[in-house]
SERO-4910 file (N, C-alpha, C, O; in steps of 0.05 Angstrom, whole numbers):
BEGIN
 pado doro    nc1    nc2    nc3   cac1   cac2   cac3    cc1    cc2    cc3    oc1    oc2    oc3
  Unk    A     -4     64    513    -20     58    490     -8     33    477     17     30    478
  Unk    A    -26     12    461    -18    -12    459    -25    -11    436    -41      7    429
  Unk    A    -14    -33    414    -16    -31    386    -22    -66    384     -8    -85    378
  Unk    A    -45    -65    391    -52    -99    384    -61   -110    352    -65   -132    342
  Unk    A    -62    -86    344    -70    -87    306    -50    -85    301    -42    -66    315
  Unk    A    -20   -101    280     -6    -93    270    -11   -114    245    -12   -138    247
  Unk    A    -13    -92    215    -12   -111    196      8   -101    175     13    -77    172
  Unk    A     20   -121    161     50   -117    151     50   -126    121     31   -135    109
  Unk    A     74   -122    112     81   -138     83    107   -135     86    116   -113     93
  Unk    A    126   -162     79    157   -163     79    173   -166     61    192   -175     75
  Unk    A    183   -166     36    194   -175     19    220   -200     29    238   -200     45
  Unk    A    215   -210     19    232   -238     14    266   -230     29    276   -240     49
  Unk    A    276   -213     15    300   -206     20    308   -185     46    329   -175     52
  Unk    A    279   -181     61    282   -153     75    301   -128     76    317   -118     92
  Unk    A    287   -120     41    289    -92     28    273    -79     33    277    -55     35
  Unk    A    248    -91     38    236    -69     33    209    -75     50    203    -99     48
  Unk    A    191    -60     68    167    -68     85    152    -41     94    159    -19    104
  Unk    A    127    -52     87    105    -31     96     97    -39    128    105    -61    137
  Unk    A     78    -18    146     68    -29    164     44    -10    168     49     15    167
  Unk    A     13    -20    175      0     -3    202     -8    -14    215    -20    -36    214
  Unk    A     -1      4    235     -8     -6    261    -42     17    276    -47     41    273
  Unk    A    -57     -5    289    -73     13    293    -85      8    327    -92    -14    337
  Unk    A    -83     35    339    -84     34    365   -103     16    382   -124      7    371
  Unk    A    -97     12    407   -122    -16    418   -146      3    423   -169     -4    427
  Unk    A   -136     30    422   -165     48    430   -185     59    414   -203     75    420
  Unk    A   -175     42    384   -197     50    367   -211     25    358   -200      3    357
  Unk    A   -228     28    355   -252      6    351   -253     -8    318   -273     -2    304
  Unk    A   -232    -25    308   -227    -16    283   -231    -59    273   -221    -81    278
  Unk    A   -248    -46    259   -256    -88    246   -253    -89    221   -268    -81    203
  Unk    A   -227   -102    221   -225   -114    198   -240   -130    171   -257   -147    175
  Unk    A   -236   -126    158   -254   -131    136   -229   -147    113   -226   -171    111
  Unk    A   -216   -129     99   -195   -148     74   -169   -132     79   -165   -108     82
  Unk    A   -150   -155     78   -119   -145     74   -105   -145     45   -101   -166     34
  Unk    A    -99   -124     35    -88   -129     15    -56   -129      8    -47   -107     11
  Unk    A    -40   -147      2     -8   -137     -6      7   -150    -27      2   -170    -40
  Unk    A     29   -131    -27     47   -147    -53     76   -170    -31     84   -164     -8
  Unk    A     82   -190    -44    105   -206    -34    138   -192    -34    159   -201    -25
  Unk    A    132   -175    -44    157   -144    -40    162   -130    -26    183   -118    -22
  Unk    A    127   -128     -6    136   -115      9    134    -81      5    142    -64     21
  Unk    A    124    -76    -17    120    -43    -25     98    -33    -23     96    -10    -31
  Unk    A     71    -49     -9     54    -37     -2     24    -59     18     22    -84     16
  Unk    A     13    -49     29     -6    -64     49    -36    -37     49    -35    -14     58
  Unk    A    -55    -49     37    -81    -28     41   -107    -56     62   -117    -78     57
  Unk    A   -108    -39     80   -127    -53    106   -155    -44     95   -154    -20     90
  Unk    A   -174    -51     90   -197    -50     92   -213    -55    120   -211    -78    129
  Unk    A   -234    -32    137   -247    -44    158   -262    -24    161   -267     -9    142
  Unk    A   -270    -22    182   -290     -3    198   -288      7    226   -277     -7    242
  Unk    A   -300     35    235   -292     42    256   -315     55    259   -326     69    241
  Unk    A   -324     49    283   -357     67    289   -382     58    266   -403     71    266
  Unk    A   -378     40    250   -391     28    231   -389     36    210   -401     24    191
  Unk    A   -365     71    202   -363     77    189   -339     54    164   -321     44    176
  Unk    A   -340     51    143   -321     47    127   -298     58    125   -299     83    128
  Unk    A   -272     47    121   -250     62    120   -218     37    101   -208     15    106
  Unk    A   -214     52     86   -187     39     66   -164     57     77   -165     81     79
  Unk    A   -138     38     85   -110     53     91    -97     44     78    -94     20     85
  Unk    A    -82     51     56    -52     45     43    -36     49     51    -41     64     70
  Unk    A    -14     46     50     20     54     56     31     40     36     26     17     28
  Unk    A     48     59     27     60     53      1     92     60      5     99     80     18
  Unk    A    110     40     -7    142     49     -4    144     42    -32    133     22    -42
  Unk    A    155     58    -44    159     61    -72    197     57    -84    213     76    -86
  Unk    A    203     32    -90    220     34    -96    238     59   -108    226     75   -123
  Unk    A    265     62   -102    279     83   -109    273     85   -150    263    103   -163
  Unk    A    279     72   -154    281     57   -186    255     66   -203    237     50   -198
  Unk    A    245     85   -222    214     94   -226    201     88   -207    188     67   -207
  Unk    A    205    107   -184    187    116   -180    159    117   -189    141    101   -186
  Unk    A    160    144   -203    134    154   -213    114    129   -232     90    122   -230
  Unk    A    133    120   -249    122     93   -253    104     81   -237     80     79   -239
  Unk    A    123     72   -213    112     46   -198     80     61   -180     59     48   -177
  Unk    A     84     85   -172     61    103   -163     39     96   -175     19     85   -164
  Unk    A     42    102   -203     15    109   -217      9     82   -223    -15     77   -219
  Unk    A     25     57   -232     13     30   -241      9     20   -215      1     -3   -217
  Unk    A     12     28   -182      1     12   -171    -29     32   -162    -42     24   -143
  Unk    A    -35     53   -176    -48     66   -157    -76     66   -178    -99     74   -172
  Unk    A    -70     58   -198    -99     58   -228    -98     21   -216   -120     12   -215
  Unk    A    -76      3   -209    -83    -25   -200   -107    -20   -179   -126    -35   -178
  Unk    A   -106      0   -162   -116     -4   -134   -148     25   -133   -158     38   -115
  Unk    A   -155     23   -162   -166     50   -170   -199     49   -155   -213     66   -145
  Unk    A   -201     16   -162   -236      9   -152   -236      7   -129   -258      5   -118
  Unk    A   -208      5   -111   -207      1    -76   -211     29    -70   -223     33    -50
  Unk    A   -202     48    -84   -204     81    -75   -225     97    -69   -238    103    -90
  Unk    A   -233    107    -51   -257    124    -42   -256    148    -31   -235    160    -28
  Unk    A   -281    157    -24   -281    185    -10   -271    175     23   -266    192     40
  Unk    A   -270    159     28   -257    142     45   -226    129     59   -219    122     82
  Unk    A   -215    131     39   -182    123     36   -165    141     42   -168    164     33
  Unk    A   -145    134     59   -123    157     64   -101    136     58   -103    113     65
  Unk    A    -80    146     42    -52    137     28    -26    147     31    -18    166     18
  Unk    A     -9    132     53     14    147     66     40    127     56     38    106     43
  Unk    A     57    136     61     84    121     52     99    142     45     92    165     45
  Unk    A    132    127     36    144    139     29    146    138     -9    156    118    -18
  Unk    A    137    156    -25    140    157    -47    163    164    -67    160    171    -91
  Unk    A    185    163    -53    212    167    -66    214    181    -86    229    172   -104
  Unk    A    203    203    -91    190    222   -116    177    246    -99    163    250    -79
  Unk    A    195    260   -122    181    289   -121    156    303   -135    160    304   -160
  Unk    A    134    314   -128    120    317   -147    119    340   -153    105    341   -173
  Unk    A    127    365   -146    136    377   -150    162    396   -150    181    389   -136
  Unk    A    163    422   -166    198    427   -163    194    442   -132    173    450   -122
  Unk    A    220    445   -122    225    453    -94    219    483    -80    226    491    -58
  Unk    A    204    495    -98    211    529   -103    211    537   -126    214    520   -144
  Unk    A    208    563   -134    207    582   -160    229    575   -161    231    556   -177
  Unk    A    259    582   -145    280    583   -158    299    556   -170    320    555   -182
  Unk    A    277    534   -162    290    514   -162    297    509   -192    285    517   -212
  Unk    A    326    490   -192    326    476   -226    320    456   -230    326    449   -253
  Unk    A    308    439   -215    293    416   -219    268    416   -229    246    424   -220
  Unk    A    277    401   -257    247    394   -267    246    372   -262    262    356   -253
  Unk    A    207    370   -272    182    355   -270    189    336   -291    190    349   -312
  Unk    A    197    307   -297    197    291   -324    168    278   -328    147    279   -314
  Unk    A    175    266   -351    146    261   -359    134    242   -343    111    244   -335
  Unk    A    150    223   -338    134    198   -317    124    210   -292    103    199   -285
  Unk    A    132    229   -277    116    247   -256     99    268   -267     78    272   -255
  Unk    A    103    279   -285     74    287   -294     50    278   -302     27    286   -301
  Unk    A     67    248   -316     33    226   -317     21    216   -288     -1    206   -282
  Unk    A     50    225   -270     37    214   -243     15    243   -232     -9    239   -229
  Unk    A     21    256   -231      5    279   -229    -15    285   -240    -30    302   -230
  Unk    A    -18    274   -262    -39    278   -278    -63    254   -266    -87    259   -261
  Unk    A    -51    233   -263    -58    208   -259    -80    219   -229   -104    219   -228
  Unk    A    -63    227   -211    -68    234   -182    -86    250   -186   -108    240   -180
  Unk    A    -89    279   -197   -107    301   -204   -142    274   -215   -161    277   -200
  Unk    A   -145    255   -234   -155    240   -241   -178    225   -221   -202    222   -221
  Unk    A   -156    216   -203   -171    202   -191   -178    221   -157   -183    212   -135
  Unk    A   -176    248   -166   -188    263   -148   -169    260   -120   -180    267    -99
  Unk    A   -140    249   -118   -122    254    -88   -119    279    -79   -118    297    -96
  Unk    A   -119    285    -55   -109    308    -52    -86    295    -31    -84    275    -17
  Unk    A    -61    333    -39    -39    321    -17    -49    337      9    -53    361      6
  Unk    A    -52    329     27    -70    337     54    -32    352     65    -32    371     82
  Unk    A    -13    344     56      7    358     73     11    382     65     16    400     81
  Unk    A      8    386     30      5    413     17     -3    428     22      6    451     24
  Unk    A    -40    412     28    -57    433     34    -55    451     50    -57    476     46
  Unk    A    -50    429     81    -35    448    106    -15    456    105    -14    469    126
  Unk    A      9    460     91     29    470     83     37    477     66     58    466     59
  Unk    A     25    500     48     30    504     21     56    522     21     59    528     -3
  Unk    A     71    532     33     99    547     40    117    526     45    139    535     51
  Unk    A    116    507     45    140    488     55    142    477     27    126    467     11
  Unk    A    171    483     24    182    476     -3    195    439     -9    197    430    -31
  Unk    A    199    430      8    197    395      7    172    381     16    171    367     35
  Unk    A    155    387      2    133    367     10    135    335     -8    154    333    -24
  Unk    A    126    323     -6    133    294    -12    160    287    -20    162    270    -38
  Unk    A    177    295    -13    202    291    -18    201    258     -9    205    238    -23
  Unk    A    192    258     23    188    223     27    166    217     34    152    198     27
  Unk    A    162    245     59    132    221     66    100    233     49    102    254     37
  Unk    A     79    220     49     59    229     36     32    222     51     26    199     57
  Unk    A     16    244     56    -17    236     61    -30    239     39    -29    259     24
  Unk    A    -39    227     38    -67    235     14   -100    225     26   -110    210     43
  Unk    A   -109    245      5   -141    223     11   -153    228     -9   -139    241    -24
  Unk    A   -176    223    -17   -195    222    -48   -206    243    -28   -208    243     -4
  Unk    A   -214    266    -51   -228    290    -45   -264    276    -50   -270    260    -68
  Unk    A   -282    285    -30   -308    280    -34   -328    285    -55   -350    275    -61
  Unk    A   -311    306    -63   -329    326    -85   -315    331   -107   -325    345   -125
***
């Protein structure tokens, strides 16, 4: 299998870089590239089967996190659809690890949560795994719920 779609974002200093790559066996036409010069995120706009389709990947600096989540994700709010799936690593927890855990929730991840609940995300890894006690620890799917 061959990866003749690869589209990227690099930061200057190579700290930090998103990538997707999309297989030669899907039928996938580009439409708009979006990214930052940091390097912390790349959303492809195109189509596949004529359907519409938005991919993000997001690397979220260690440094607020939850911050940088939510102000890039109300930036990127009118690109978002019943359409979009949003992967990366989000260096944030969104929630605590377990009942027994002593890690709390601070306020900047609760506005991120709140933020996310808002704009209708769901975590698709939760969903399928609501017993696994590190879910977004790093990596994350999401998608805008339809309904």
């Amino acid at each position: 299998m061959g990866w003749k779609k690869i589209f990227h974002a690099n930061g200057n200093q190579k700290k930090a870089g998103v990538a997707i790559l999309i297989s030669d066996k899907i039928d996938f036409k580009i439409k708009t590239i979006r990214r930052d010069k940091e390097g912390h995120y790349i959303m492809i706009k195109g189509s596949i089967q004529e359907e519409d389709i938005t991919i993000v990947n997001i690397y979220t600096p260690n440094i607020g996190a939850p911050q940088y989540i939510r102000q890039l994700l109300t930036a990127l709010k009118g690109e978002i659809n019943s359409n979009t799936i949003i992967v990366g690593d989000f260096n944030t927890l969104l929630s605590p690890m377990g009942r027994s855990s002593k890690l709390k929730i601070n306020k900047e991840t609760e506005a991120l949560n709140d933020t996310l609940n808002k704009m209708d995300l769901i975590d698709i890894y939760k969903t399928f795994h609501p017993k696994q006690q590190n879910t977004l620890s790093s990596q994350v799917l999401m998608e805008h719920s339809s309904g």
